[in-house]
Backbone as ProteinMPNN parsed JSONL, in Angstrom:
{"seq_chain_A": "XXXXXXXXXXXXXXXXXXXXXXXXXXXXXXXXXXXXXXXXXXXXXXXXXXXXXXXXXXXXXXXXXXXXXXXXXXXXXXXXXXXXXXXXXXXXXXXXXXXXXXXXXXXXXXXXXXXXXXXXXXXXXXXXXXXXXXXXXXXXXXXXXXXXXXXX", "coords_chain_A": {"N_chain_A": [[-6.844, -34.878, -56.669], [-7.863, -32.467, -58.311], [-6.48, -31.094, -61.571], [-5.879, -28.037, -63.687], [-5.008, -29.072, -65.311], [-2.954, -31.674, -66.184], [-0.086, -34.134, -65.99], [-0.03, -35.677, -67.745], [-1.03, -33.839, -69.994], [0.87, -31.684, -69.344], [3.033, -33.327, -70.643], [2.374, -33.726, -73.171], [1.616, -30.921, -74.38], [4.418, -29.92, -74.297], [5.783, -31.751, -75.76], [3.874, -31.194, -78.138], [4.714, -28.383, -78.933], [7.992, -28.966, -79.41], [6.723, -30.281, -81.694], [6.234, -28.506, -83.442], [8.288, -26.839, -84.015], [10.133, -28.558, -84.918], [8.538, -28.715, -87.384], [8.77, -26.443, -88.483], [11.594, -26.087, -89.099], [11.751, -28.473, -90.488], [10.236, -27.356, -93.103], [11.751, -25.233, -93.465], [13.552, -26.376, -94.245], [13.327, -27.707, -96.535], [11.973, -25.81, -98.248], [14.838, -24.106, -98.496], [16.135, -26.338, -100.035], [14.6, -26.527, -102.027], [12.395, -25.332, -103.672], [13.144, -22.937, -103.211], [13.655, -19.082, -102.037], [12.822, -15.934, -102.601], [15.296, -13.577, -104.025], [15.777, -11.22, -102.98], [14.559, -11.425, -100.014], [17.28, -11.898, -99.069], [19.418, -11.9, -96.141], [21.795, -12.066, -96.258], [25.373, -11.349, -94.419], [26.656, -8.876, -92.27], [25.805, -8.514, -88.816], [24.227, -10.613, -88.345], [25.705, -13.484, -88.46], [26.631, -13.591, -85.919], [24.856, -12.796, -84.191], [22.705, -14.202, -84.041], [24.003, -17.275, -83.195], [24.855, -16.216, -80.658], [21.969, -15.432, -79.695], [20.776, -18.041, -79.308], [22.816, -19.405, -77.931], [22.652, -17.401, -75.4], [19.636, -18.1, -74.85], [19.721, -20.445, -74.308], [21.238, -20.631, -71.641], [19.65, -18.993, -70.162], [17.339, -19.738, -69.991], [18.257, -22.351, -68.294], [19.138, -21.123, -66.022], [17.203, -19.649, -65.153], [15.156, -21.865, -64.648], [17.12, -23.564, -62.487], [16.652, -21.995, -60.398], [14.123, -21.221, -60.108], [13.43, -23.999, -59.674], [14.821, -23.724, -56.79], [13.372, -22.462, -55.723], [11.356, -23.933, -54.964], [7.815, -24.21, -53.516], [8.013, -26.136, -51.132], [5.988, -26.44, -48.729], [3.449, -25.938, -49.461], [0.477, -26.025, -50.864], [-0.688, -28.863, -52.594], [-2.177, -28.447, -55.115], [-0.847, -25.798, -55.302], [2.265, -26.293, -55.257], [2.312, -28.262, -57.99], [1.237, -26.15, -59.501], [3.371, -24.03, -59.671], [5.406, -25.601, -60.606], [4.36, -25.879, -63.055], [4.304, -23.348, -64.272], [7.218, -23.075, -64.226], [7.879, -24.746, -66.368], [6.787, -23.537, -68.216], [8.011, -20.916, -68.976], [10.366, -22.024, -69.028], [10.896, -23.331, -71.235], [9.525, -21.241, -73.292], [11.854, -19.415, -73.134], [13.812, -20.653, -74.637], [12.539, -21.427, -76.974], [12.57, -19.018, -78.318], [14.709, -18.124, -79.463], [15.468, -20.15, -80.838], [13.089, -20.654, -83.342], [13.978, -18.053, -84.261], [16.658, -19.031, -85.689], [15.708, -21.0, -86.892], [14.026, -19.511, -89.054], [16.018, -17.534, -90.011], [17.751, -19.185, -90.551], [16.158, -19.646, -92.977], [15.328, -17.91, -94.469], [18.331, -16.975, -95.218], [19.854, -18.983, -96.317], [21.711, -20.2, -95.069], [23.382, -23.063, -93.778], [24.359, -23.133, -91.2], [22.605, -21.741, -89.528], [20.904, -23.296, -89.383], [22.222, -25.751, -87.854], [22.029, -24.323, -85.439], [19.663, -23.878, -84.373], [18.78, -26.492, -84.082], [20.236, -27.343, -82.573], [19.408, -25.867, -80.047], [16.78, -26.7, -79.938], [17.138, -29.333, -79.813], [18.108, -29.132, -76.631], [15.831, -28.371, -75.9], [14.19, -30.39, -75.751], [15.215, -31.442, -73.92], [14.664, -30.67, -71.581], [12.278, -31.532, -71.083], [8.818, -32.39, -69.004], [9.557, -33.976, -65.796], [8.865, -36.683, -63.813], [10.544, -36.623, -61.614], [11.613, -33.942, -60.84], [9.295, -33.144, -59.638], [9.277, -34.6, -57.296], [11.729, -34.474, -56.302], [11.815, -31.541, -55.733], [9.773, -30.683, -55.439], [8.459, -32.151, -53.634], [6.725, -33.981, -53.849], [4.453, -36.481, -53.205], [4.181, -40.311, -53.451], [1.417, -41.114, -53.804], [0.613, -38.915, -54.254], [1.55, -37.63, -56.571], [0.339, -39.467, -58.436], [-2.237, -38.748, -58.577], [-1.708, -36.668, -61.012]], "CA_chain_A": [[-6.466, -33.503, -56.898], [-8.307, -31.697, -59.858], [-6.146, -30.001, -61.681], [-6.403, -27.667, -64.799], [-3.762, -29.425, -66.255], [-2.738, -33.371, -65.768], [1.24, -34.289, -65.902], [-0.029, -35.924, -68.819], [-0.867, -32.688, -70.635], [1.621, -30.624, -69.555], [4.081, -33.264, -71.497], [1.66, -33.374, -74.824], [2.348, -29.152, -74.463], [5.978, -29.895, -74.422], [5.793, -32.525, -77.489], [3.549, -30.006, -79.431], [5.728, -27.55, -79.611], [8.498, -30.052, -80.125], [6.498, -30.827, -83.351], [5.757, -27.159, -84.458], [9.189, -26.396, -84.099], [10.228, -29.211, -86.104], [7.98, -28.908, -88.853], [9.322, -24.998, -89.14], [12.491, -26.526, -89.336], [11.29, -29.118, -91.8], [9.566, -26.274, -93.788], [12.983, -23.974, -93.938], [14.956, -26.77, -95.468], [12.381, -28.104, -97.602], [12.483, -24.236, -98.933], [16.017, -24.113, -99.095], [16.994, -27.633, -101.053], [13.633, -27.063, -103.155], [12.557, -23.901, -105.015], [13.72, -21.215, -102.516], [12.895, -17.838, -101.828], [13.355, -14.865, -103.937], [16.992, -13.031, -103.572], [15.543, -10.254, -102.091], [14.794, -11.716, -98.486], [18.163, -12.599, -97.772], [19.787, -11.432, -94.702], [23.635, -12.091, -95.985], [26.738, -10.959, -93.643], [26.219, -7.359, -91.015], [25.714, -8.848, -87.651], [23.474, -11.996, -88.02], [26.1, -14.572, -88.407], [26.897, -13.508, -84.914], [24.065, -12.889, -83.571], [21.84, -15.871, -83.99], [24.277, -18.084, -82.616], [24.891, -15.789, -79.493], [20.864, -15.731, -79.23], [20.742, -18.96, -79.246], [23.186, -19.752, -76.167], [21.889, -17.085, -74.283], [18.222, -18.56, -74.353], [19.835, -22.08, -73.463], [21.512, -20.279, -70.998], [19.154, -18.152, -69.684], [16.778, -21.176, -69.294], [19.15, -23.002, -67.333], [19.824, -20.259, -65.188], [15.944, -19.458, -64.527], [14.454, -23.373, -64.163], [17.54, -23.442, -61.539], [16.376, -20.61, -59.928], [12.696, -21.578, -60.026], [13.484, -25.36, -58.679], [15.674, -23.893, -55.752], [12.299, -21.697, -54.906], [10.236, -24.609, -55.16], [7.503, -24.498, -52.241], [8.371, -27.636, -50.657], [5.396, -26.829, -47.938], [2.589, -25.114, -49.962], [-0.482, -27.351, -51.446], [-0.586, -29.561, -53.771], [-2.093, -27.142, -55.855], [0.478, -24.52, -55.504], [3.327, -26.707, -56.067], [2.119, -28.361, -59.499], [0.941, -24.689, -60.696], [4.658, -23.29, -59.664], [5.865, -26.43, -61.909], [3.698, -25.422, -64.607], [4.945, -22.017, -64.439], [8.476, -22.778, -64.359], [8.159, -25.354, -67.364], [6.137, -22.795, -69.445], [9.252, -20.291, -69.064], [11.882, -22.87, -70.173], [10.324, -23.438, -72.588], [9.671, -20.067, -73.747], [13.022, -18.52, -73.439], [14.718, -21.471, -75.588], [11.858, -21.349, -78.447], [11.96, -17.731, -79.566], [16.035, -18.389, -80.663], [15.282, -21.419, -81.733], [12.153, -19.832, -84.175], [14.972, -16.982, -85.047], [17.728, -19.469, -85.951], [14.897, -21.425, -88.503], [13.756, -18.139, -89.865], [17.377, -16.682, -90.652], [18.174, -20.351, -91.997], [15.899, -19.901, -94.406], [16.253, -16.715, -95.549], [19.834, -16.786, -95.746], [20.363, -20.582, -96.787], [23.518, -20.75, -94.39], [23.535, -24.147, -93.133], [24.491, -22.907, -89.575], [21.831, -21.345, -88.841], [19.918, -24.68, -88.982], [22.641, -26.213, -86.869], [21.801, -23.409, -84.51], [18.778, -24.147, -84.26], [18.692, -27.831, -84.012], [20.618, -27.45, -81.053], [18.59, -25.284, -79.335], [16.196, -27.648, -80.372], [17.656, -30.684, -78.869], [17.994, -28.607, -75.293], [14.201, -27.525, -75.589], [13.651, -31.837, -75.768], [16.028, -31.908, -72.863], [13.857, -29.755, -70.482], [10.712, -32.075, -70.669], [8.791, -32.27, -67.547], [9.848, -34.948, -65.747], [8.112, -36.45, -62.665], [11.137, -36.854, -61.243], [11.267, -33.123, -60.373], [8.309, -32.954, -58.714], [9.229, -35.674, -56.225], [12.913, -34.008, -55.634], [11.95, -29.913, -55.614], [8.39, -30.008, -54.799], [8.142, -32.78, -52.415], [5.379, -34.655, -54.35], [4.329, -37.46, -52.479], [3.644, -41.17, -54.19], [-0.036, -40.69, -54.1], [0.033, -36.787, -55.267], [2.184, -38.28, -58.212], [-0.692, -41.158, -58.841], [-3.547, -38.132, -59.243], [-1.175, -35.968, -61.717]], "C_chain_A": [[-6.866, -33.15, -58.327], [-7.539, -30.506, -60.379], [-6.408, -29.486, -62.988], [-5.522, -28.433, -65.923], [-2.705, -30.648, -65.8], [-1.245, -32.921, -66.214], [1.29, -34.666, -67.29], [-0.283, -34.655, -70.408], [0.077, -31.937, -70.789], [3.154, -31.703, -70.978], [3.238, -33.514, -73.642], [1.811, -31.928, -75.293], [3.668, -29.171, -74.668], [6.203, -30.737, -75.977], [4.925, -31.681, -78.358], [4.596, -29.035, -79.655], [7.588, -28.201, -79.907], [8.546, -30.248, -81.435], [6.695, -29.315, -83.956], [7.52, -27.004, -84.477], [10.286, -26.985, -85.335], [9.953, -29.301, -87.655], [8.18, -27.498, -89.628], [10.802, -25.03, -89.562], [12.691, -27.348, -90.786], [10.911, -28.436, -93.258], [11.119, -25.62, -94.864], [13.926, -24.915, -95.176], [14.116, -27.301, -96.511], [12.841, -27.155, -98.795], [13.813, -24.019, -99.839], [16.572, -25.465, -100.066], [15.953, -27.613, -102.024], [13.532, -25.764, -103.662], [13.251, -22.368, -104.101], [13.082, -19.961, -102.655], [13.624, -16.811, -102.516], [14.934, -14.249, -103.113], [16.591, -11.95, -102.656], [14.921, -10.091, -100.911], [15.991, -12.214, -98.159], [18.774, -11.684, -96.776], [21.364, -12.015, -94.939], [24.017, -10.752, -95.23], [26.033, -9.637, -92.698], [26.852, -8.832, -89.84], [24.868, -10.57, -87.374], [24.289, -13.137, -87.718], [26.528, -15.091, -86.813], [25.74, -13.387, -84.007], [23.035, -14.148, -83.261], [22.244, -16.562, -83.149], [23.821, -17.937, -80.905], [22.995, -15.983, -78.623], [20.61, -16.826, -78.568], [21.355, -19.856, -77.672], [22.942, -19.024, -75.125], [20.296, -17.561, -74.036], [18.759, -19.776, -73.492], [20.09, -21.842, -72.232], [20.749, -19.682, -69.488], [17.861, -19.466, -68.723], [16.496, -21.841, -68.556], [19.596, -22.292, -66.451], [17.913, -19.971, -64.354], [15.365, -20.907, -63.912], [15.849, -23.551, -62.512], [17.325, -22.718, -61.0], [15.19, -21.038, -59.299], [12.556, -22.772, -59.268], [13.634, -24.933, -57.293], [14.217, -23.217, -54.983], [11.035, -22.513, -54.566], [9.47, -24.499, -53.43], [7.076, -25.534, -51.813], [6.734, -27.727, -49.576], [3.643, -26.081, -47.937], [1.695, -26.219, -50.095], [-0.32, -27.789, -52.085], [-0.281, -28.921, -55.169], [-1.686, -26.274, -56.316], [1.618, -25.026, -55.784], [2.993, -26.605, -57.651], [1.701, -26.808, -60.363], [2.465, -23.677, -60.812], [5.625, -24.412, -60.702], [5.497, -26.095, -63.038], [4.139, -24.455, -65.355], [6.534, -22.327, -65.158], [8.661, -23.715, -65.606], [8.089, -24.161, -68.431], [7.86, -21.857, -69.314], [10.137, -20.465, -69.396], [11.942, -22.99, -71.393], [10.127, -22.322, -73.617], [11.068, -19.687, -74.173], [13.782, -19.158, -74.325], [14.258, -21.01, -76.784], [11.858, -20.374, -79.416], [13.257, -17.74, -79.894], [15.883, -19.652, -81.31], [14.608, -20.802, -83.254], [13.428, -18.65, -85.206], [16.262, -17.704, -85.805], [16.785, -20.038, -87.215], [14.705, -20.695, -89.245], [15.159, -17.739, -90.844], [18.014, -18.051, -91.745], [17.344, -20.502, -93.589], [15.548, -18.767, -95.261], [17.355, -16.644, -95.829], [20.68, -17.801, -96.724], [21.797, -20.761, -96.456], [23.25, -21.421, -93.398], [23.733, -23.908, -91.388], [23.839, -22.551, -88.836], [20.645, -22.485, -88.285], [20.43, -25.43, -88.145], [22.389, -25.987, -85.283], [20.969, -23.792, -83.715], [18.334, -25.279, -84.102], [19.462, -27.854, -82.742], [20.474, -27.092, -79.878], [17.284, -26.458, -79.19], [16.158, -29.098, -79.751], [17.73, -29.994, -77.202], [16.753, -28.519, -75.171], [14.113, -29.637, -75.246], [14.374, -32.39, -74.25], [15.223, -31.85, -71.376], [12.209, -30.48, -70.428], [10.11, -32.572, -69.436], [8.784, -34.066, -67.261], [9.013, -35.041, -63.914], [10.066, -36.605, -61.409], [11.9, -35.727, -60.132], [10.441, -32.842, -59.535], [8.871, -33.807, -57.516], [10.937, -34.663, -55.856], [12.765, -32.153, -54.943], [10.685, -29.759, -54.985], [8.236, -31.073, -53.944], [6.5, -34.243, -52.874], [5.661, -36.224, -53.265], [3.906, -38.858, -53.642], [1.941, -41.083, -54.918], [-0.343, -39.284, -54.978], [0.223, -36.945, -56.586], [1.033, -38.674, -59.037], [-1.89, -39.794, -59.708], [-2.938, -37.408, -60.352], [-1.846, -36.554, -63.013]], "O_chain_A": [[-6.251, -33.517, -59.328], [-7.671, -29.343, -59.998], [-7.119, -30.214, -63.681], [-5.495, -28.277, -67.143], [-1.727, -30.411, -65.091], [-1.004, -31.802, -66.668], [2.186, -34.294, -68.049], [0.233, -34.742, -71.523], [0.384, -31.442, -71.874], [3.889, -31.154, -71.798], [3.662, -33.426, -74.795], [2.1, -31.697, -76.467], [4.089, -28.238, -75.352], [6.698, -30.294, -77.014], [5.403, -31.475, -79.474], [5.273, -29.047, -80.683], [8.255, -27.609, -80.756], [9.502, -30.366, -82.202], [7.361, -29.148, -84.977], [7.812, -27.222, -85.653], [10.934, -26.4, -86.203], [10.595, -29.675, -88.636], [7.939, -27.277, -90.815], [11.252, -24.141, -90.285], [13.392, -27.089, -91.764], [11.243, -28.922, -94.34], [11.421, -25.556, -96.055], [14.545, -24.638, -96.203], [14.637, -27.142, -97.615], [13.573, -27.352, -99.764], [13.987, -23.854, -101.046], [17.542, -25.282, -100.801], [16.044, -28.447, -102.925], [14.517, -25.137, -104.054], [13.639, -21.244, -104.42], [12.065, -19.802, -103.329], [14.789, -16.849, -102.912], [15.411, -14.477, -102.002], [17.142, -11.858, -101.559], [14.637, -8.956, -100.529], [16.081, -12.916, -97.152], [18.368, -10.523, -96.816], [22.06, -12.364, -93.986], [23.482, -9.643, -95.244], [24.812, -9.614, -92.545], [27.752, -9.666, -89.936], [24.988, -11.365, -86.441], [23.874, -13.889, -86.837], [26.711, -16.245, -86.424], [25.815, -14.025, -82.957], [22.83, -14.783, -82.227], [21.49, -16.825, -82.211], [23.13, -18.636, -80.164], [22.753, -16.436, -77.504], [20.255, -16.792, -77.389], [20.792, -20.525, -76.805], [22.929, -19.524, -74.001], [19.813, -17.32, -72.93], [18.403, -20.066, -72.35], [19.474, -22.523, -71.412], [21.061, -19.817, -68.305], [17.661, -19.826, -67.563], [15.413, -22.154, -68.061], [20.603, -22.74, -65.903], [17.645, -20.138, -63.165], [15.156, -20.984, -62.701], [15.287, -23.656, -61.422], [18.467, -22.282, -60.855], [15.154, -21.227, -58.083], [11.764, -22.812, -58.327], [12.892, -25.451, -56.458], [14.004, -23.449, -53.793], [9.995, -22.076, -54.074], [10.12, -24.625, -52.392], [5.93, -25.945, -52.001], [6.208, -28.838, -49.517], [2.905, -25.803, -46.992], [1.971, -27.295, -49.565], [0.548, -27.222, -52.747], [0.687, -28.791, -55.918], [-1.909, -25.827, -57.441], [2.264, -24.371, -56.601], [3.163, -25.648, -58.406], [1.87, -26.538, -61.551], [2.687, -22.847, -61.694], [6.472, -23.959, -61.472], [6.257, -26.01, -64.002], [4.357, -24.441, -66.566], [6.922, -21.944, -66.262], [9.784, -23.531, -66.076], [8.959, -23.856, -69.247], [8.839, -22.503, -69.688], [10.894, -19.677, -69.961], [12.752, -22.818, -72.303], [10.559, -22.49, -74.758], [11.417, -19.642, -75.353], [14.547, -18.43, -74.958], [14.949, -20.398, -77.598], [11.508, -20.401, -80.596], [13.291, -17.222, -81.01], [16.331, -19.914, -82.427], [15.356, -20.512, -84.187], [13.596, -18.562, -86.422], [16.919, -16.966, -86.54], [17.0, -19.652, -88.363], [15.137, -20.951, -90.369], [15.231, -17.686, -92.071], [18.452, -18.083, -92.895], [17.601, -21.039, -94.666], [15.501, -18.732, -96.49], [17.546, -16.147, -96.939], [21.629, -17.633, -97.49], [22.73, -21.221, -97.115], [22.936, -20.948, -92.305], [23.176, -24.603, -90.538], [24.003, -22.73, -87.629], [19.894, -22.535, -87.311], [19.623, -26.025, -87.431], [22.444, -26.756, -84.323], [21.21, -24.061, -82.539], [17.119, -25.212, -83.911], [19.037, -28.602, -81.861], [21.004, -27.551, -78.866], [17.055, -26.947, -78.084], [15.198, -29.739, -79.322], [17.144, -30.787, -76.465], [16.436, -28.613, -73.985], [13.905, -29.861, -74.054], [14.126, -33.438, -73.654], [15.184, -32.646, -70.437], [11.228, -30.009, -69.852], [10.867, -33.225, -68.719], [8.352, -35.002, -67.934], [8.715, -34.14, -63.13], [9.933, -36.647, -60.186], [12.5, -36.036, -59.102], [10.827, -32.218, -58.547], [8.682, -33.131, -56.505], [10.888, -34.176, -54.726], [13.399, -31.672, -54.005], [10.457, -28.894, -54.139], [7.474, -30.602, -53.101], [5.729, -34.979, -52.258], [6.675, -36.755, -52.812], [3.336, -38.514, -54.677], [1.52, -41.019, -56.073], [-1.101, -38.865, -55.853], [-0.503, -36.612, -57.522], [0.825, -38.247, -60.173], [-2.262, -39.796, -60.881], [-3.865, -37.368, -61.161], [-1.567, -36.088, -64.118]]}, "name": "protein", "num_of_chains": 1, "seq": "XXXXXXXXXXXXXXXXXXXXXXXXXXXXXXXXXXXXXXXXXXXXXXXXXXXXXXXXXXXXXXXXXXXXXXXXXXXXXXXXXXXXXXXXXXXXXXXXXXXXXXXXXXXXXXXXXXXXXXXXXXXXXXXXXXXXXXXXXXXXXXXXXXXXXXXX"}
């Protein structure tokens, strides 16, 4: 089965952004424990302290509410083809909806330099590492067969 995109790729796509996410993370506190950013980007008190977080569990949320969603639709009796590309799909989307609070929780941590926002974000962070594709899926939602596995 030729596909555009091996099992082995799709989890090197999941560990890249993994890293980028990390190293924006890495970046913010670097920033903040080393020379910092001028006074006049911060983003103290209004609505952020609340918001971020809330972002934050609605992506995890949201996520976890779509990839369940997306599994339960899996087509168990489609092609090969059409499974693994409805996997592909439904990774790319998990993935998505976690990363852009994640991205907003690093950002605000390092304009604001309030520690929580990096917590925030590290825990979003740790869920995005949670959601890596696993073959284990394929064989329960899509029906993958030993062999279909083998060409992935």
């Amino acid at each position: 089965m030729a596909q555009s995109i091996s099992f082995r790729n799709l989890a090197i796509v999941h560990g890249a952004l993994l890293g980028g996410l990390v190293l924006l993370a890495g970046v913010a506190y670097y920033l903040n424990t080393g020379p910092g950013l001028p006074a006049e980007y911060s983003v103290e008190g209004g609505l952020m302290p609340w918001i971020v977080p809330a972002a934050v569990a609605a992506g995890v949320a949201m996520a976890y509410l779509v990839n369940r969603r997306r599994l339960a639709a899996a087509p168990a009796k489609a092609s090969a083809a059409e499974r693994w590309s409805h996997y592909r799909t439904t990774c790319f989307l998990r993935w998505g909806i976690v990363e852009g609070p994640v991205i907003l929780s690093f950002l605000f941590f390092l304009l604001d330099e309030d520690w929580n926002y990096l917590l925030y974000g590290l825990a979003g962070l740790a869920f995005l590492a949670l959601l890596r594709p696993a073959r284990v899926e394929l064989e329960r939602y899509y029906r993958f067969s030993a062999s279909e596995l083998e060409q992935l």
